[in-house]
C-alpha positions as CSV (number, residue, x, y, z in Angstrom):
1,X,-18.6,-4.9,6.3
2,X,-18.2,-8.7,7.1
3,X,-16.3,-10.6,4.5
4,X,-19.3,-12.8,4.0
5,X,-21.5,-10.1,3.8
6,X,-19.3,-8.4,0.4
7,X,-19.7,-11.8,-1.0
8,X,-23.5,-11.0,-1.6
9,X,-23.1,-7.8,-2.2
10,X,-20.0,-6.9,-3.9
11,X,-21.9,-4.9,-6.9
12,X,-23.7,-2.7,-4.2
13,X,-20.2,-1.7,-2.3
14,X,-18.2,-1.2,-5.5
15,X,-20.8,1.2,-6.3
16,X,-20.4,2.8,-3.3
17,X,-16.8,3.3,-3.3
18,X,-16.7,3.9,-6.9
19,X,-19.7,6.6,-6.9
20,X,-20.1,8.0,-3.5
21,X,-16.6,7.7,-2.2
22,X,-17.1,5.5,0.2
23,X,-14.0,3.3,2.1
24,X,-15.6,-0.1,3.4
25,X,-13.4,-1.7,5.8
26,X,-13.9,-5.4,5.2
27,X,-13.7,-7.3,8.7
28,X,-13.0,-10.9,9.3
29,X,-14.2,-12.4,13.4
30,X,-14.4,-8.4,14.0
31,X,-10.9,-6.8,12.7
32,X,-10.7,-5.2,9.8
33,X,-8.7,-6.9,7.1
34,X,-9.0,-5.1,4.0
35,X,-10.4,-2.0,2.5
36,X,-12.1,-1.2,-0.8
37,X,-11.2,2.7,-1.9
38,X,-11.5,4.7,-4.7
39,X,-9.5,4.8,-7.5
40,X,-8.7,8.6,-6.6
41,X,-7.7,7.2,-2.5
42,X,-5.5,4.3,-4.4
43,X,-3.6,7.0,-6.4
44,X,-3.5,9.6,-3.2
45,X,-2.0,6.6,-1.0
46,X,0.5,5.6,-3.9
47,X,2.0,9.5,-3.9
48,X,1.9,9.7,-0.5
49,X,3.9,6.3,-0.7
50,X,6.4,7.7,-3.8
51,X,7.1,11.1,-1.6
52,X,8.1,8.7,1.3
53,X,10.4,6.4,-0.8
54,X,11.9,10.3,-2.2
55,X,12.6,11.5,1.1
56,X,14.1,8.2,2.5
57,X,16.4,8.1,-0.4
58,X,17.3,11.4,-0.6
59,X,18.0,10.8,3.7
60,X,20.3,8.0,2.8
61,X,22.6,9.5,0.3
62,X,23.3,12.2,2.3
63,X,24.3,9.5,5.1
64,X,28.2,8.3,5.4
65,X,29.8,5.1,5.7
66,X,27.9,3.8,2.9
67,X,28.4,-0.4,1.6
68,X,29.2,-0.5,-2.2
69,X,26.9,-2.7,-4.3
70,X,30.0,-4.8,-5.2
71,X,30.2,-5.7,-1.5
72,X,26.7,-6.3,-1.2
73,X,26.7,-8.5,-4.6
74,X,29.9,-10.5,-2.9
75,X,28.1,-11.4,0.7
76,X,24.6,-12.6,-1.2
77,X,26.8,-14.4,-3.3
78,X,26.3,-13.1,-6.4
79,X,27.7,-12.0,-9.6
């Protein structure tokens, strides 16, 4: 859907995504540059999200030759 064209029809789409499921893609000159989901897509993307964040961090503690935060705090210049 054209950004223009949600403009005009914002009700109509939100009902759509809210009710039917939907996922409108809006596009600007022909690429899409947004999307309007479901509240139930927002929450699926957000755990997918959280179990990626989990498995980096559990990745990095197990790696070695780690910087204490001291020495990270000292090169930003902070306290």
């Amino acid at each position: 859907m054209k950004v223009v064209d949600i403009r005009n029809n914002l009700a109509d789409a939100l009902n759509r995504v809210a009710y039917a499921g939907e996922r409108i893609i809006l596009e600007r000159r022909g690429k899409g540059v947004a999307a309007l989901v479901s509240m139930e897509d927002l929450a699926l993307l957000e755990r997918i999200e959280d179990e990626q964040d989990i498995k980096a961090a559990r990745k990095a503690l197990k790696e070695k030759g780690g910087v204490p935060l001291a020495d990270i705090k000292k090169r930003l210049g902070m306290k």
